[in-house]
FITORSE-427421 format. One record per residue (C-alpha): x, y, z; residue number from 1. Coordinates in nm, 2 decimals, padded with zeros to 4 digits, always signed. Layout:
BEGIN
x / y / z / nr
X / Y / Z / NUM
...
END
This chain:
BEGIN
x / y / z / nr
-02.01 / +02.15 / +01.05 / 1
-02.26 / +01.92 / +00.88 / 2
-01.99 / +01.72 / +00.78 / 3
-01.83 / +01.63 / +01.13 / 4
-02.23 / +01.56 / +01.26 / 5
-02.27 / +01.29 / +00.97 / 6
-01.86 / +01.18 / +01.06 / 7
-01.94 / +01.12 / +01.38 / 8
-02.29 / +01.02 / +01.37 / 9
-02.14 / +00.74 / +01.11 / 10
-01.84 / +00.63 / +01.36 / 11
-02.09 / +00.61 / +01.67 / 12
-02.31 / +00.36 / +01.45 / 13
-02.01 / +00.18 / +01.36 / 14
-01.86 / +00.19 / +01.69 / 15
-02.22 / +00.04 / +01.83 / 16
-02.27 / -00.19 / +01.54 / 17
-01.91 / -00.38 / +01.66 / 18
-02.00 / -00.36 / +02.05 / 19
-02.30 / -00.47 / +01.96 / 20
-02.18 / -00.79 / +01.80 / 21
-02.33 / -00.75 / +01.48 / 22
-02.01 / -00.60 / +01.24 / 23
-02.07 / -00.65 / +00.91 / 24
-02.34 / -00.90 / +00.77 / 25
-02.14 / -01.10 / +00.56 / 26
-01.89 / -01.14 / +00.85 / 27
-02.14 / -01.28 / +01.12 / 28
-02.11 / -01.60 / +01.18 / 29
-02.35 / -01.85 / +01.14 / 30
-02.43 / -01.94 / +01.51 / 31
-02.50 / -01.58 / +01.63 / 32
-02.84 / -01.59 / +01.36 / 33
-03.14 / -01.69 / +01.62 / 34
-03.24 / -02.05 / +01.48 / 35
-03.57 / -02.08 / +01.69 / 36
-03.71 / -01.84 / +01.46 / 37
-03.59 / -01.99 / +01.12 / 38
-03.82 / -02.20 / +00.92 / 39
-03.79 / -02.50 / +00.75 / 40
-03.67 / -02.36 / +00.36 / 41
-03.59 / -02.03 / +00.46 / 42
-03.25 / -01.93 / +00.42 / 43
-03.08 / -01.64 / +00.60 / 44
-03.01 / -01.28 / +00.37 / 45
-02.86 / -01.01 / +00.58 / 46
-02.94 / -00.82 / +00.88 / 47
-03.09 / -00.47 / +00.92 / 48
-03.15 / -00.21 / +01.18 / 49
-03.55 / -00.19 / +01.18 / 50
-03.85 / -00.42 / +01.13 / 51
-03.92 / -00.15 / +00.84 / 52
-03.55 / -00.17 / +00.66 / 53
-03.60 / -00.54 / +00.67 / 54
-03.96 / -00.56 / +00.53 / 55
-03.89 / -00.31 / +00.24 / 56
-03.57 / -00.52 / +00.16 / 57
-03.79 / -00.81 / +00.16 / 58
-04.03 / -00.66 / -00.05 / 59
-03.81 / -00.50 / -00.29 / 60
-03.62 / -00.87 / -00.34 / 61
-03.95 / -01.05 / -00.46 / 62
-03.99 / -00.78 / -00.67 / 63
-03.67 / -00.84 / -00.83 / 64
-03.62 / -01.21 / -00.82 / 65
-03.94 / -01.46 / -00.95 / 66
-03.74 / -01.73 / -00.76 / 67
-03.82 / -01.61 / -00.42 / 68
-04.19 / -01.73 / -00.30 / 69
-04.18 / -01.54 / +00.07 / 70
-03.95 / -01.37 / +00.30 / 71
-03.98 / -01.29 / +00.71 / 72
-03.78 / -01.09 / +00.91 / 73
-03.68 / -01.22 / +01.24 / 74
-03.58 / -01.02 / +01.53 / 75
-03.21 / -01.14 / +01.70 / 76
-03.11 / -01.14 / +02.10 / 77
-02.92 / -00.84 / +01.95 / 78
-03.23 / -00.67 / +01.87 / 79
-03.10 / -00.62 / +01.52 / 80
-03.38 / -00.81 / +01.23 / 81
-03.25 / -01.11 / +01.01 / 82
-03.43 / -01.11 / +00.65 / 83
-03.47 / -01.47 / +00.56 / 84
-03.63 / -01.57 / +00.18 / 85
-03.84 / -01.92 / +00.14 / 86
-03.71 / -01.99 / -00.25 / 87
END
């Protein structure tokens, strides 16, 4: 029973994410990511389902990687959040 709850529960996200707009983040294309909010340097990551998933992604990446100065998380017309990192 468990099983068909997390089956189904995983094919209603999916099924939303795609009528949504959003698919998968590497297949997005460039145009749908809400350029008023992007900054100067800042160059688009990957998109996420909460402010919190993108925050802890952001913070776990400057953990990780010396390279990246900053990050910010933009909210999209989709109200999905874009992670973006200032290198």
């Amino acid at each position: 029973m468990r099983k068909l709850i997390a089956t189904a529960t995983s094919a209603l996200a999916v099924a939303i994410a795609l009528l949504a707009g959003t698919g998968s983040a590497q297949a997005e294309p460039a145009s749908v990511v809400n350029t008023a909010s992007r900054a100067p340097g800042y160059e688009y990551y990957d998109w996420y389902w909460t402010i919190g998933n993108c925050t802890y992604a952001g913070q776990q990446l400057m953990r990780k990687d010396p390279s990246i100065i900053t990050y910010k998380c933009s909210q999209s017309a989709y109200k999905t959040w874009y992670l973006y990192l200032l290198r």
